[in-house]
N, C-alpha and C positions, 0 to 999 in steps of 0.2 A: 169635370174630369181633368182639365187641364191643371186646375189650383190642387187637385191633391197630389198629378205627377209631379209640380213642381216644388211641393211638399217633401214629398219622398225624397225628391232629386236632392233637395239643399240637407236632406238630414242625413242622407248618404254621405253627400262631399265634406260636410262638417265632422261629422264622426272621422271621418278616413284623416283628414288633415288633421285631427285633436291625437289621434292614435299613428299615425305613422312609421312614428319609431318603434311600437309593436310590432310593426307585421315585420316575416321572417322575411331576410335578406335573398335576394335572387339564388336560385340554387344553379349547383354544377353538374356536369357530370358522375363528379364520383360521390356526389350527395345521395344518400338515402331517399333524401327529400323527391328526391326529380320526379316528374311525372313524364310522359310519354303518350304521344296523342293518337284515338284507336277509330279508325270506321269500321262502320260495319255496317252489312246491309238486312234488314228485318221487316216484317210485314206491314210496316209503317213507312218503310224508306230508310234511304240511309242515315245512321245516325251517329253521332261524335262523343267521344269521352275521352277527357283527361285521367289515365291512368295509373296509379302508384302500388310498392309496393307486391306484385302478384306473385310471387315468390314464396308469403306467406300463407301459410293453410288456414284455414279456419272460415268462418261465414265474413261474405264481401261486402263493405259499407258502402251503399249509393247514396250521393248526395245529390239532391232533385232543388234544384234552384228557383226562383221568383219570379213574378212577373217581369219582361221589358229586358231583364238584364240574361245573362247565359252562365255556364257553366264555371266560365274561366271566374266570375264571379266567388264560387269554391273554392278556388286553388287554395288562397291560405290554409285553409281548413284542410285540405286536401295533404297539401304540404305536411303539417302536421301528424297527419293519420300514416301518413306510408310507410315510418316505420315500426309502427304498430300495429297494420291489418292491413289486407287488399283495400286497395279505396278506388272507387271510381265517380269523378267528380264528370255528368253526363249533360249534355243539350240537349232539352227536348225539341221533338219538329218541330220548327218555325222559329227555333232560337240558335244562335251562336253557330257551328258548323255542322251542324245536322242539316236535313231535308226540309226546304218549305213547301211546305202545301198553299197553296191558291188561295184554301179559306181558310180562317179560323177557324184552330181544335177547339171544340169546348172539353171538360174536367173529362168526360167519358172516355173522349176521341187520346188526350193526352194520358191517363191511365193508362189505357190498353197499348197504348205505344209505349209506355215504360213497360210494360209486361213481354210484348214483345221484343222489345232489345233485351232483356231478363233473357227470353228464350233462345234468341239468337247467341248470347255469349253465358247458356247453358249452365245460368245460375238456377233453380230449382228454388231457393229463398234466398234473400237478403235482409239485413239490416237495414233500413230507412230513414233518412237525415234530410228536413226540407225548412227554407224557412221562408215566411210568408206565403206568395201564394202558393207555393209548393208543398206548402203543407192543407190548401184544402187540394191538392192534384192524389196527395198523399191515402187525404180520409176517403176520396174514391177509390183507388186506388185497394185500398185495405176492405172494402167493401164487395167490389166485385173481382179480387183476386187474395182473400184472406190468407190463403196456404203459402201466398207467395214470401208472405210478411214474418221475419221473426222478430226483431224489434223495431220500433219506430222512435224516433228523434221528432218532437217542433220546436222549432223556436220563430219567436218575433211573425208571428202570422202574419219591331223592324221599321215599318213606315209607323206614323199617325194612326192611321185606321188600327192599325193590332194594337197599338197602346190603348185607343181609346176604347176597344172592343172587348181589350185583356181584363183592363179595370173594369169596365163594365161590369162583367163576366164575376170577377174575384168578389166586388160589392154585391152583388145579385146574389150570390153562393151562400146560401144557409148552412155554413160546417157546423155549428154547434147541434143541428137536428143529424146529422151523423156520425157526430160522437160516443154515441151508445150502442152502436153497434161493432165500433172494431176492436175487435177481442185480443191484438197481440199488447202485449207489454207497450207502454208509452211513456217518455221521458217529454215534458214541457221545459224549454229554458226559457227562458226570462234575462232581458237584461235590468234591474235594478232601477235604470236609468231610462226605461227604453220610453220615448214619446206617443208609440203607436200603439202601445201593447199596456195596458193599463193592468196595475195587478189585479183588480178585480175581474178584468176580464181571463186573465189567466188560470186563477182559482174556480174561475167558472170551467172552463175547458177541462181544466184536472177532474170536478165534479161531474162532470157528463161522463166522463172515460172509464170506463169498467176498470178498469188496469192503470191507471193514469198518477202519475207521480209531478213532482214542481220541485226542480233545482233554477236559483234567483242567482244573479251573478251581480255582489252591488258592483255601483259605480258604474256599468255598461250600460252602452246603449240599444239601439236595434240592430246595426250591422256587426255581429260578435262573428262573426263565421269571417269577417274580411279584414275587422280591425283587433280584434282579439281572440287567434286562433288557439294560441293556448289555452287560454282561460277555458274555452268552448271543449275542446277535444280533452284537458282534465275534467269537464264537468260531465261529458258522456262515460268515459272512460270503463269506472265502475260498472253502469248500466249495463255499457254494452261489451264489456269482459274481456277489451283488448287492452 
C-alpha cells in the first residue's frame, strides 16, 4: 500500500510541476471564477463545498474527488466551470473540511452522504464529475440513488490508517461488475498520457456502460482536473450542455 501511495504521490507532483503554467491564476473578487465556501449540516454531518457560479439556472455540477486528497483538489476545475453552470466542488466525510467520523466510510456509507448533502441543499438531481476513486463512490452512488443522477463524468479512475484503509477499500472495489447497471448517460475521459489508466482499460469501462462514451485528451496525464482544467471542462462541455 505504501509503494502505490507513493506512486500516486510522485505522478501527482510531476504532472503539477510539467503543467503549472496551465493552471488558472488565483482569482479575485470580482472574478467569475471565485468560488465561496458552504457548510452545511445533513444526515451525514456536517459537510463543506467549494461553491461557484449559483446564480446560474440550469442543473448543478458536483465534483466528487479521490482517494486521500479533498475537494480543494477541484478547484481548477471548479474555477473553470463557474462561469458556465452552478458548480460545486464538495468534501466528502472524513476529507478536507467536512465531518470526520471515527470510522472509515466505506463506497455505501460515502454514497449516501453525497445523497444526503444533494438533500440537504435541495438538489433533486445533478450532473456528476468524479475522478479516480470517486468515480467507483460515483458507480454506487448511481446504483442506489439512480434518479438522483442526470449525467455522470469519470475520468483517470487524514492519518495512515484512512490511507491505508482508503486504498484498500478502492483496490478491493470491483467497479467494472457495476458498470451495467447505471443507466444515466456517461462521459469517460482519459488522459492520452495517463500512467494509471491504461486505454484498454478505458474502452473496457465504455463497454460495460449502457450509455457510455470515451473522449481521449492526447498529451495528458491523470491529473487533467488540476493540471489541465481547460482542456477537461472543453471536453465535458458538449456532453453535459453548459
Amino acid at each position: 500500500m505504501d509503494t502505490q501511495w507513493r506512486v500516486l504521490r510522485e505522478i501527482t507532483r510531476g504532472e503539477a510541476i510539467r503543467h503549472a503554467g496551465r493552471r488558472p491564476a488565483a482569482t479575485d473578487a470580482g472574478n467569475a471564477r471565485q468560488l465561496r465556501r458552504v457548510w452545511i449540516d445533513t444526515a451525514a454531518g456536517r459537510m463543506h463545498a467549494r461553491v461557484g457560479g449559483e446564480e446560474i439556472s440550469g442543473t448543478p455540477v458536483v465534483l466528487v474527488h479521490g482517494m486521500i486528497i479533498s475537494g480543494r483538489y477541484m478547484v481548477p476545475t471548479a474555477e473553470e466551470l463557474a462561469p458556465l453552470c452552478s458548480v460545486y466542488a464538495i468534501d466528502l466525510p472524513g476529507y478536507g473540511d467536512s465531518v470526520k467520523p471515527r470510522e472509515i466510510l466505506r463506497l455505501p456509507d460515502l454514497a449516501d452522504a453525497l445523497a444526503a448533502w444533494m438533500d440537504a441543499m435541495r438538489f433533486p438531481s445533478a450532473h456528476l464529475v468524479a475522478n479516480s476513486f470517486g468515480c467507483q463512490i460515483l458507480a454506487v452512488f448511481a446504483l442506489r440513488h439512480a434518479r438522483r443522477v442526470d449525467r455522470l463524468v469519470y475520468y483517470a479512475k487524514a492519518g495512515i490508517r484512512r490511507i491505508r484503509a482508503t486504498m484498500r477499500m478502492a483496490i478491493e472495489d470491483r467497479i467494472e461488475d457495476k458498470l451495467p447497471g447505471i443507466a444515466a448517460p456517461t462521459l469517460v475521459v482519459r488522459g492520452g498520457n495517463d500512467p494509471l489508466v491504461p486505454q484498454e482499460w478505458a474502452d473496457e469501462v465504455v463497454r460495460r456502460l449502457p450509455r457510455g462514451e470515451l473522449k481521449v485528451l492526447p498529451g495528458l496525464g491523470h491529473t487533467i482536473n488540476y493540471t489541465a482544467p481547460k482542456e477537461f471542462v472543453s471536453a465535458m462541455r458538449p456532453f453535459l450542455r453548459v
